[in-house]
C-alpha positions in Angstrom: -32.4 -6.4 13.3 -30.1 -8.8 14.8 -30.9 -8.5 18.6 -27.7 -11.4 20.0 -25.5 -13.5 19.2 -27.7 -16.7 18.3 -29.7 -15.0 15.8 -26.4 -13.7 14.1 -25.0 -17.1 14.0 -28.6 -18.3 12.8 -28.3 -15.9 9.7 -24.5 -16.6 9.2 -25.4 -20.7 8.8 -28.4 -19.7 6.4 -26.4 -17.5 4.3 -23.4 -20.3 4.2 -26.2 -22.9 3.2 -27.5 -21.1 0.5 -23.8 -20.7 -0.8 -22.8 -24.6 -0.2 -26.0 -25.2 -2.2 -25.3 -22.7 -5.0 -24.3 -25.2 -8.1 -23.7 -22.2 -11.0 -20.5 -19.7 -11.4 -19.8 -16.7 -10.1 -18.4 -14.1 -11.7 -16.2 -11.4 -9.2 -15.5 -8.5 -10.4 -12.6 -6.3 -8.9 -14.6 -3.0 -8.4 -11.2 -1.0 -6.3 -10.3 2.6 -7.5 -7.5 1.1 -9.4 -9.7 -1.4 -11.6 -12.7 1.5 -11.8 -10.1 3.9 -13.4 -9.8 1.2 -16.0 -13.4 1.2 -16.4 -14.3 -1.8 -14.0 -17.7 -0.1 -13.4 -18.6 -0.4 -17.2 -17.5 -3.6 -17.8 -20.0 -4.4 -14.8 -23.0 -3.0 -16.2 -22.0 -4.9 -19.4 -22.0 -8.4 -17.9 -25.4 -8.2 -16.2 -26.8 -6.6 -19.1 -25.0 -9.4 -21.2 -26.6 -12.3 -18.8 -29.7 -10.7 -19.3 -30.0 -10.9 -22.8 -29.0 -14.6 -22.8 -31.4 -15.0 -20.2 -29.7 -16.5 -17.6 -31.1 -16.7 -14.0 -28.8 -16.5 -10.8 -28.6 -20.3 -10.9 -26.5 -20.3 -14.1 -24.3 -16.9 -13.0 -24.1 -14.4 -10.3 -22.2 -11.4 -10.6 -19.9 -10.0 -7.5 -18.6 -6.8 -7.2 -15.8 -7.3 -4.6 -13.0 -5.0 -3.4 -9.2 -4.7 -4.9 -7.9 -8.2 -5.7 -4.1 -6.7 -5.3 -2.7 -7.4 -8.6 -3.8 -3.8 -10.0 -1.3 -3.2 -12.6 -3.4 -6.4 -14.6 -7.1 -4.7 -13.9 -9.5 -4.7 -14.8 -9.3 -7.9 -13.1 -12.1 -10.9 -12.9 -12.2 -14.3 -11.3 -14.8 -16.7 -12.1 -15.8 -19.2 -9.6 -15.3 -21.7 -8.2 -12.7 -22.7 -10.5 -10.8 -19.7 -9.9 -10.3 -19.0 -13.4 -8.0 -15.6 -13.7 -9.2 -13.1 -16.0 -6.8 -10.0 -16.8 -6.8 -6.4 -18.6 -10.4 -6.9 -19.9 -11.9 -4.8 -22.2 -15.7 -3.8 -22.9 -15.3 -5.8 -26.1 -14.6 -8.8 -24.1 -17.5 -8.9 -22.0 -20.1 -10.8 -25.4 -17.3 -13.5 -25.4 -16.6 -14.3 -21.4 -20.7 -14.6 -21.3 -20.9 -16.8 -24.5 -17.2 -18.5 -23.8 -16.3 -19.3 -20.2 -19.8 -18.8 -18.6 -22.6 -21.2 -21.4 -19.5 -23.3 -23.0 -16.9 -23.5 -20.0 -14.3 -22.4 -22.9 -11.0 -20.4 -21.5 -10.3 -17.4 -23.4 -6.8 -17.4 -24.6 -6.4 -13.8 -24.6 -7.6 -13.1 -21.4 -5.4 -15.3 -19.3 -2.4 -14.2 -17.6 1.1 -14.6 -19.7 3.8 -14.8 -17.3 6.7 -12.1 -18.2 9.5 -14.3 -16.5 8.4 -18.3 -17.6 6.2 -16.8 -20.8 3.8 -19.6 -19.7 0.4 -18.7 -20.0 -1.7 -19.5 -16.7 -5.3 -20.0 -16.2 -5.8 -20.0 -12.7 -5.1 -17.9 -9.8 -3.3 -20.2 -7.6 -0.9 -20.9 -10.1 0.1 -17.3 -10.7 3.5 -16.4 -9.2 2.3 -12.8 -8.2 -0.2 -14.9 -5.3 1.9 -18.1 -4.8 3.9 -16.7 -2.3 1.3 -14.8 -0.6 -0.5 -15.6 2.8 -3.8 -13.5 2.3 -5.8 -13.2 6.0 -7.1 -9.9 5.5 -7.5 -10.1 1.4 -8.7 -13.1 0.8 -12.1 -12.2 1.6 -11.9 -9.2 -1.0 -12.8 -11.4 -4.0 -15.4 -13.6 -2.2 -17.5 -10.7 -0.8 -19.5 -7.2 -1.7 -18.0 -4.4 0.5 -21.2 -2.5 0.3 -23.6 -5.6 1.7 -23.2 -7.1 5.5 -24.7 -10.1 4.5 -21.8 -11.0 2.2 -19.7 -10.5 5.2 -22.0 -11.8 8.0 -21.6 -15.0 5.5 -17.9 -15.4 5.7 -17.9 -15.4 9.9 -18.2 -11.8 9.8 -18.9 -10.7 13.5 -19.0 -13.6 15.1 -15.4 -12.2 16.7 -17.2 -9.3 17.8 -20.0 -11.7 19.6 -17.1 -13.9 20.8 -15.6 -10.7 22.4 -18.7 -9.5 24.4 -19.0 -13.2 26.4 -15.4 -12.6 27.2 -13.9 -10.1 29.9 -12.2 -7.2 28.3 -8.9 -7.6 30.6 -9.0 -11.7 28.8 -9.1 -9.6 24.9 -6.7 -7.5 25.6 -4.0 -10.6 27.4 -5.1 -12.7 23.7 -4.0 -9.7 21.7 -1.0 -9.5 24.3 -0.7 -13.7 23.4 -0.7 -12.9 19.6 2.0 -10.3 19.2 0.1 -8.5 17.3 2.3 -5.1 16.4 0.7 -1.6 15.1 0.8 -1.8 11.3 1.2 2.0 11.0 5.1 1.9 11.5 6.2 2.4 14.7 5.3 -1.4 15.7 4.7 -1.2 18.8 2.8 -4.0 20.4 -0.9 -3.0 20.5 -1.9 -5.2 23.5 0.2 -2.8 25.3 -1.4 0.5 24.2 -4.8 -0.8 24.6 -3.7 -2.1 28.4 -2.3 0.9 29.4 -5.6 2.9 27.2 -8.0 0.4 29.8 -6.0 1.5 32.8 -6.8 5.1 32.5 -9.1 6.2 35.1 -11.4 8.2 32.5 -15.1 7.6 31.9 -14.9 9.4 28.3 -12.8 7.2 25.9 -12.2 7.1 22.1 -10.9 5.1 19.4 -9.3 6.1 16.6 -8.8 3.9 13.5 -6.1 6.0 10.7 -7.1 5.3 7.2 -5.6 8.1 5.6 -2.6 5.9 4.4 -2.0 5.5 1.1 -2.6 2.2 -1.2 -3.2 -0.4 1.6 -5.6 1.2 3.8 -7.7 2.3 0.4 -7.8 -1.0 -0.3 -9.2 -2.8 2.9 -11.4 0.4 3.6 -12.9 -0.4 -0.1 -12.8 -4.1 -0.4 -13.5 -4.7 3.7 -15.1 -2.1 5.8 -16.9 -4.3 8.3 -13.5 -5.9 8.9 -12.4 -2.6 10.6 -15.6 -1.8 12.1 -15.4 -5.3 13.7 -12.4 -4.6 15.1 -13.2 -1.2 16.4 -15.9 -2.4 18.2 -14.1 -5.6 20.1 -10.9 -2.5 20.9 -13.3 -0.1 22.3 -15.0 -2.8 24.8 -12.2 -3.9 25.7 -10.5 -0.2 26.8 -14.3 1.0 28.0 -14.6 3.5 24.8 -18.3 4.2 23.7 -17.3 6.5 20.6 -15.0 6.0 17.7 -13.6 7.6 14.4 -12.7 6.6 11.4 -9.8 8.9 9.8 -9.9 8.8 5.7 -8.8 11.0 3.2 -11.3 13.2 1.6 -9.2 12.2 -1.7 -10.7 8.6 -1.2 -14.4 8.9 -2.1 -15.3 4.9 -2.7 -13.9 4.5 0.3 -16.2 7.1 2.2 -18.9 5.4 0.5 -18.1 2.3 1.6 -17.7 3.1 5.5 -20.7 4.9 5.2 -23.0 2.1 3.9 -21.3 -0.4 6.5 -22.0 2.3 9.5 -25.4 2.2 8.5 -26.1 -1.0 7.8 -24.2 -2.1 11.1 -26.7 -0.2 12.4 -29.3 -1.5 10.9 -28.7 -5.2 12.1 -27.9 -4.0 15.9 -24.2 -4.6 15.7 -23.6 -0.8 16.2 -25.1 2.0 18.6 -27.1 1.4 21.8 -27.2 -2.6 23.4 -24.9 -4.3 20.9 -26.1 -8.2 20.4 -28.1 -7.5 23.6 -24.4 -7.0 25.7 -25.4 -3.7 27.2 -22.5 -2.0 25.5 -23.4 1.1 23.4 -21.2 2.1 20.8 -21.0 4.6 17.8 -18.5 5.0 14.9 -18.3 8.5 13.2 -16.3 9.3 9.7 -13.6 12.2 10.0 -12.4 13.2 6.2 -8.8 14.4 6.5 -6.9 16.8 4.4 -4.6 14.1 2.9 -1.4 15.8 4.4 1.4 13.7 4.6 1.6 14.7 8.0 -1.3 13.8 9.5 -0.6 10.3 9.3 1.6 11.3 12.3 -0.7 10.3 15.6 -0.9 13.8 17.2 -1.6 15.7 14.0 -4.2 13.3 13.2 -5.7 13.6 16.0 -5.6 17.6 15.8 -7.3 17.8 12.4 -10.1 15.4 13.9 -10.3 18.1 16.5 -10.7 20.9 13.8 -7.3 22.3 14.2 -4.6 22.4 12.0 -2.9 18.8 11.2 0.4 19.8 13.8 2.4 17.6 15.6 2.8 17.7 19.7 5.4 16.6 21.8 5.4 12.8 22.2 6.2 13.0 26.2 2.0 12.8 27.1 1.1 9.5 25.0 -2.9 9.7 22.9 -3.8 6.6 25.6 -3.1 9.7 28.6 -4.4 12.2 26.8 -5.6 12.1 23.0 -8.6 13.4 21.8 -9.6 16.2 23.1 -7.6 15.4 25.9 -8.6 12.1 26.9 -7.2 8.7 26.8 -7.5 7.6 23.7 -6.8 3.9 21.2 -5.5 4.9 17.7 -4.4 2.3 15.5 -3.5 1.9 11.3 -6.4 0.3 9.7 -4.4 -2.7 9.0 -3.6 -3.2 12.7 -8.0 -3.4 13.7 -8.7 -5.5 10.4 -6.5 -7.9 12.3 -8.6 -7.9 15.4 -11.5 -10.4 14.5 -9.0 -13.0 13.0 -7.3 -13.0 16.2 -10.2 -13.3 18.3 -11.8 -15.9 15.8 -8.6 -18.3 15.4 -7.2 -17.8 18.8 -4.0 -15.6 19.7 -1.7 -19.2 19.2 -3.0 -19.7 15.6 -2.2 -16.0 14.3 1.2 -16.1 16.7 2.3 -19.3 14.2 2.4 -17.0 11.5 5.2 -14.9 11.3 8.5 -14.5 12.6 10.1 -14.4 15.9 9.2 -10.9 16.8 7.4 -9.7 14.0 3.7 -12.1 13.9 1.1 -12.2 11.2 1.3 -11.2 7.8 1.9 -7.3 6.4 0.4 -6.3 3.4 3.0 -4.0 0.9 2.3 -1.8 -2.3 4.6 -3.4 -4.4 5.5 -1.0 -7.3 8.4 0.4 -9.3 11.0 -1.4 -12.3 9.4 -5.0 -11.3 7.5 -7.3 -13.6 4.4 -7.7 -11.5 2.9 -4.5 -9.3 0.4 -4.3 -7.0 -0.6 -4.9 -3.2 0.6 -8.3 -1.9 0.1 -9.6 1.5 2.9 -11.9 2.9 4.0 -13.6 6.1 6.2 -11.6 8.2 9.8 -12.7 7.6 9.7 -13.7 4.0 12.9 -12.0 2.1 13.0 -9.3 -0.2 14.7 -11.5 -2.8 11.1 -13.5 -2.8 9.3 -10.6 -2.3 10.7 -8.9 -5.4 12.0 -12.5 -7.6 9.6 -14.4 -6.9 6.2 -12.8 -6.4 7.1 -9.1 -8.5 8.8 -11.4 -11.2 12.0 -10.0 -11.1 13.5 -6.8 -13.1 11.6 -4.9 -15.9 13.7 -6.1 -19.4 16.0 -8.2 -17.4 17.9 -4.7 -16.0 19.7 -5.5 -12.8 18.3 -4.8 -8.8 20.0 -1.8 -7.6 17.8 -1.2 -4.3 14.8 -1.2 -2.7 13.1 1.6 -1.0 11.4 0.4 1.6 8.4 2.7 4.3 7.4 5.8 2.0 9.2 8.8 1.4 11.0 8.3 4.8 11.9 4.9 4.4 15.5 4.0 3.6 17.1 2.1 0.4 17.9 -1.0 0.4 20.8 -2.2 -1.3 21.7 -5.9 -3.7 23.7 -7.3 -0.5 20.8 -7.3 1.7 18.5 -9.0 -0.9 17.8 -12.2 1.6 16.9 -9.6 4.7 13.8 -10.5 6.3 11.0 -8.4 6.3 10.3 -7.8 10.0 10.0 -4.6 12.1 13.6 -5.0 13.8 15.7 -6.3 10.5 14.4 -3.5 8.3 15.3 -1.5 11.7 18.7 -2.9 11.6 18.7 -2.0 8.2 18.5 1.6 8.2 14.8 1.8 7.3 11.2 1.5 8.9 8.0 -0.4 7.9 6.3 2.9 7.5 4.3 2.8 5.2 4.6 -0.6 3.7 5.4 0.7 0.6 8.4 -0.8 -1.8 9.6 1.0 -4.8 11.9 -1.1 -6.3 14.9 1.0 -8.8 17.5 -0.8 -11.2 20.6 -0.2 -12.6 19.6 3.0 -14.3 18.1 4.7 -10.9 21.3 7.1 -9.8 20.5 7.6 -5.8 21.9 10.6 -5.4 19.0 11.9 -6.8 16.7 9.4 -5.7 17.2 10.9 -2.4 17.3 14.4 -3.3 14.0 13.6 -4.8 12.5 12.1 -1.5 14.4 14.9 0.7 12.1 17.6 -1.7 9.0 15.6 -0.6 9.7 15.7 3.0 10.7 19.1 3.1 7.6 20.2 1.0 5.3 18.2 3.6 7.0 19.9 6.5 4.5 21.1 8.8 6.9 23.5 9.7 6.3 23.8 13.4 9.8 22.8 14.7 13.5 24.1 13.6 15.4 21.0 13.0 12.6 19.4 10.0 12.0 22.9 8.8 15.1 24.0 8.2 17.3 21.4 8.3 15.6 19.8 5.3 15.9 22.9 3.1 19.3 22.6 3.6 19.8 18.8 3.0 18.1 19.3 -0.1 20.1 22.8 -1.3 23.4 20.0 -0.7 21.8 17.2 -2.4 21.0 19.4 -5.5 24.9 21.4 -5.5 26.1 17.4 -5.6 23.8 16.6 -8.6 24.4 20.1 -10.3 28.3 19.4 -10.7 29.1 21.6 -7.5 29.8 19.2 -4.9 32.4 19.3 -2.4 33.9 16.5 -0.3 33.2 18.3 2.6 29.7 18.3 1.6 29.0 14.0 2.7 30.4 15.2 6.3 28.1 17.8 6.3 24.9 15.4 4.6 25.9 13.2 8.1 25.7 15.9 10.9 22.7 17.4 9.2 20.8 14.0 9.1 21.8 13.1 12.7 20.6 16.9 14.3 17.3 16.1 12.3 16.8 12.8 13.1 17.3 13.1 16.8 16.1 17.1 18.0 12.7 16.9 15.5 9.6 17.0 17.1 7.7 14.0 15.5 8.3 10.8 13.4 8.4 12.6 9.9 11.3 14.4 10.9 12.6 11.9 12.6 12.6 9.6 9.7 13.5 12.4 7.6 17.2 11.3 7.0 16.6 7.7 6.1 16.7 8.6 2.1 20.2 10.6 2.7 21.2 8.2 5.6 20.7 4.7 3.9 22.1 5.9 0.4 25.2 7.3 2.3 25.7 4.0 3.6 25.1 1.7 0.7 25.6 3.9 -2.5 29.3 6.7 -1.2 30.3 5.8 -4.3 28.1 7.0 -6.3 28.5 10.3 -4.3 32.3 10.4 -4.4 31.5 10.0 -8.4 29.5 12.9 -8.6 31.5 15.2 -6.4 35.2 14.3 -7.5 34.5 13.1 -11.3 31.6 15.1 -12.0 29.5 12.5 -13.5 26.5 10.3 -12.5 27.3 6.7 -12.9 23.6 6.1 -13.8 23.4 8.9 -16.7 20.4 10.5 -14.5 21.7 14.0 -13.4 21.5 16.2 -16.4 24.5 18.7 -15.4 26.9 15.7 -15.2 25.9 13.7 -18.8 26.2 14.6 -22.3 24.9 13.3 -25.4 26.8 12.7 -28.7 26.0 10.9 -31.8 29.2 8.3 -32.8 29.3 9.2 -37.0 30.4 5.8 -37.5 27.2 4.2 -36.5 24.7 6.9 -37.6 22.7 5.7 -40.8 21.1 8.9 -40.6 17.3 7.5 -40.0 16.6 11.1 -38.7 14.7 9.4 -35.9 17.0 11.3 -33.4 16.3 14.4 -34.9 12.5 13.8 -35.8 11.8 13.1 -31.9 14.3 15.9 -30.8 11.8 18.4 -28.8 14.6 21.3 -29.2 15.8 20.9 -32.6 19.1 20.2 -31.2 20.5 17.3 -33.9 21.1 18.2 -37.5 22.2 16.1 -40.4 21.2 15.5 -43.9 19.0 12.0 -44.3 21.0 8.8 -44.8 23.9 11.2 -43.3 25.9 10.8 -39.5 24.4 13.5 -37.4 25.4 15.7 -34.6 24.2 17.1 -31.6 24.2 20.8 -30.5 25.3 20.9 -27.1 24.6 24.5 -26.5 20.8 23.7 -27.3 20.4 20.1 -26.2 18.5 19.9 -23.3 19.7 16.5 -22.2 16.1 14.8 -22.2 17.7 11.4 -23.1 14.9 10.9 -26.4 17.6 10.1 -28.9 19.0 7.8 -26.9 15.9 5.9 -26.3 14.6 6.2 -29.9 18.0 5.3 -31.6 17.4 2.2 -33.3 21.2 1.2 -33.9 22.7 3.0 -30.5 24.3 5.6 -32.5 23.6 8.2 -29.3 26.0 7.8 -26.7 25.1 8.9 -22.9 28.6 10.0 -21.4 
């Protein structure tokens, strides 16, 4: 056990020593859900059973299994240290050769390394990938240097020392440096967490809590996997500083590596004195206690969240009595997105100037986004606030799948609103994307080309929302439904002009009489296409057709006779039986069968099929 603050910096400088003296290769291993799907695990197992045939000893080679190293669409994914050399899409097979290759002859394996889709040079080290250049990584950097499931990996990197820096210091002086930093909640609303936790401290309440939400989706998987003790740290330093001596963590019961992982840091925390009674010898007591959620997408929303901890159904309250009044079972109460307390102990550590330098005006630090959709590189990417979208999207996600064109950007979840070509070089802070018509949400980005039609892009986000409805007040419950009946009459060939005034006053009762921020948001999808994309609209409703050849009612297929060569492809891959024609004949196309899946097209191999 660690009983203060000398002895934890005592082990931190033995553990750094041993590293600094370390002269052999490491070999980290991205263990995230995403790699592990891909069979991370087994390749694992294969590379210390590999190093132990060949008899190497931990001088020659040590194996890391770290946390998600962000570029998951390449997993499984491996760097070997310290020469940072990038290893991509490995397969059990490979394991004999990286041993026998890279490890005893320092030889790079050409198949292994990443090809670039844009330059089609092939790159050996991380640095030099495109997908990271851009990227400022605070929070997952230490993913592929440490073991999630041991504190002494952490402890190693600094880990805690924030926390022993916090207890010397008054909580009112934590509270002004977060305050300094401009640090602003990562869970959407960004509002600026100094605040919260000042007016959480102010509260005349001897029973406080704090809440940490990591029931998001990709991002907070990822840091609860690849760095628990990050948000434990955190925790800790916000709970002093407010006067709270119990916490919860809030993760999805969907998200069982990440359970695991929270667990084992509780514990060991424990273990080492840095949770639970007289932490580091400061006289402050503190415990930390896992609460799985449902997974609704509701309960991301404050109130509900705290409901479910409760027991109760994941509902919504009124927003007028704040969680820092009255939260948890009704008392004043600090939640904040995982990202948001991950931040704490770099702020603490570096000084509230040096994370305030990052950034932009209003908007400091870096975010971290799930970048995903028709780009050339997907994953999770962390990035100073106030970088564009054009370099976000060009430059680290490689630009367009098959060099379509950019159409838009969604940007914040299912709530969040598209973003169109024009607004390419917007920033991504809280108040442009505001300005925008969207939200940070989320974090997510789904980016859509030239073949997205977003009519029905927001029809299909409308069904979400409505779907995820908690249904508890009128204007989300119902006013979705019948958002979404419009939406589907436009994309069915039935729309009316009348219908884009009536899209407008529906969005604007929801978005200002709903009860929380899901139905407030609601509109964005409906809002932000209206805005950007009426033409597309006016095309569906007044020509009957979708520019994008995406709504089934409003296409047709036909085969042109002049370029059939009657390869019977078409028909072969028809799952309807809908084309006939004799081999080495033109065929046609039954439109009273053809179900307009769009195979023929695709599989055509001389573009015989036309999409009208």
């Amino acid at each position: 056990m660690i009983k203060n603050s000398q002895q934890l910096n005592a082990f931190a400088k033995e553990i750094q020593t041993k590293k600094e003296k370390y002269k052999g290769k490491t070999i980290a291993i991205c263990n995230g859900s995403s790699c592990r799907a891909l069979g991370a695990d087994k390749i694992t197992q294969l590379i210390r059973d590999e190093i132990k045939k060949h008899n190497l000893d931990v001088d020659v080679v040590n194996v890391l299994t770290t946390g998600c190293h962000g570029f998951c669409e390449r997993g499984p994914l491996m760097i070997i240290q310290p020469e940072e050399i990038f290893y991509q899409k490995i397969k059990p097979e490979d394991v004999p050769e990286i041993i026998t290759e890279t490890i005893i002859d320092d030889r790079i394996i050409d198949k292994l390394i990443y090809n670039d889709p844009k330059t089609k040079k092939k790159i050996v080290y991380k640095p030099d990938i495109s997908f990271y250049k851009k990227q400022m990584r605070l929070l997952f950097e230490s993913n592929e240097h440490i073991n999630p499931k041991k504190i002494d990996d952490y402890i190693g990197i600094g880990g805690y020392s924030a926390l022993a820096k916090a207890l010397t210091m008054e909580p009112e002086a934590i509270i002004e440096e977060i305050l300094k930093a401009g640090l602003r909640g990562r869970g959407g609303g960004g509002f600026l967490t100094g605040w919260k936790w000042k007016f959480c401290r102010n509260e005349k309440n001897d029973t406080k809590y704090v809440i940490c939400n990591a029931a998001g989706a990709f991002i907070a998987r990822s840091i609860s996997e690849g760095n628990p003790h990050s948000v434990i740290e955190g925790m800790i330093i916000g709970a002093y500083a407010i006067g709270a001596y119990k916490g919860y963590i809030y993760v999805r019961h969907g998200y069982p590596l990440a359970i695991e992982n929270f667990n084992l840091a509780i514990e060991s925390a424990k273990e080492f004195g840095i949770l639970g009674q007289n932490i580091l010898e400061s006289g402050f007591d503190f415990e930390i206690v896992i609460s799985r959620g449902c997974g609704e997408f509701i309960a991301g929303e404050s109130s509900a969240l705290i409901a479910s901890i409760e027991g109760k159904a994941a509902i919504p309250r009124p927003k007028h009595i704040h969680a820092t009044e009255k939260g948890l079972w009704n008392r004043p109460t600090l939640l904040n997105n995982i990202e948001t307390w991950a931040n704490i102990p770099f702020i603490i550590n570096r000084g509230a100037d040096c994370y305030a330098s990052v950034g932009s005006e209003k908007s400091k630090g870096t975010k971290i986004f799930s970048l995903v959709g028709k780009v050339n590189s997907t994953g999770l990417i962390e990035v100073p606030m106030g970088i564009t979208l054009r370099e976000v999207i060009f430059d680290i996600g490689g630009g367009m799948i098959n060099g379509k064109k950019f159409k838009a950007v969604q940007i914040g979840g299912p709530s969040g609103g598209l973003v169109p070509e024009s607004l390419l070089d917007l920033h991504l802070d809280f108040d442009s994307l505001k300005e925008a018509g969207t939200i940070m949400g989320s974090s997510e980005m789904i980016v859509f080309d030239e073949d997205n039609c977003m009519v029905d892009t927001a029809k299909f986000f409308i069904k979400y929302l409505m779907d995820e409805s908690c249904g508890k007040c009128t204007p989300c419950r119902e006013g979705l439904v019948q958002m979404h009946d419009i939406l589907c009459q436009i994309t069915d060939g039935k729309g009316r002009e009348e219908h884009l005034d009536m899209l407008q006053e529906l969005a604007w009762g929801i978005a200002n009489t709903s009860l929380c921020q899901l139905g407030k948001s609601a509109p964005n999808p409906v809002l932000s296409t209206l805005k950007y994309f009426k033409d597309e609209y006016e095309t569906h409703i007044r020509d009957k057709k979708c520019p994008a050849g995406v709504c089934k009612a409003l296409i047709e297929y036909i085969i042109d006779s002049e370029k059939c060569i009657g390869c019977t492809l078409c028909a072969k891959r028809c799952p309807v039986n809908a084309i006939s024609g004799e081999k080495k004949n033109p065929h046609e196309i039954d439109p009273m069968i053809c179900i307009k899946c769009g195979i023929c097209y695709e599989v055509c191999p001389v573009n015989a099929v036309e999409r009208k």
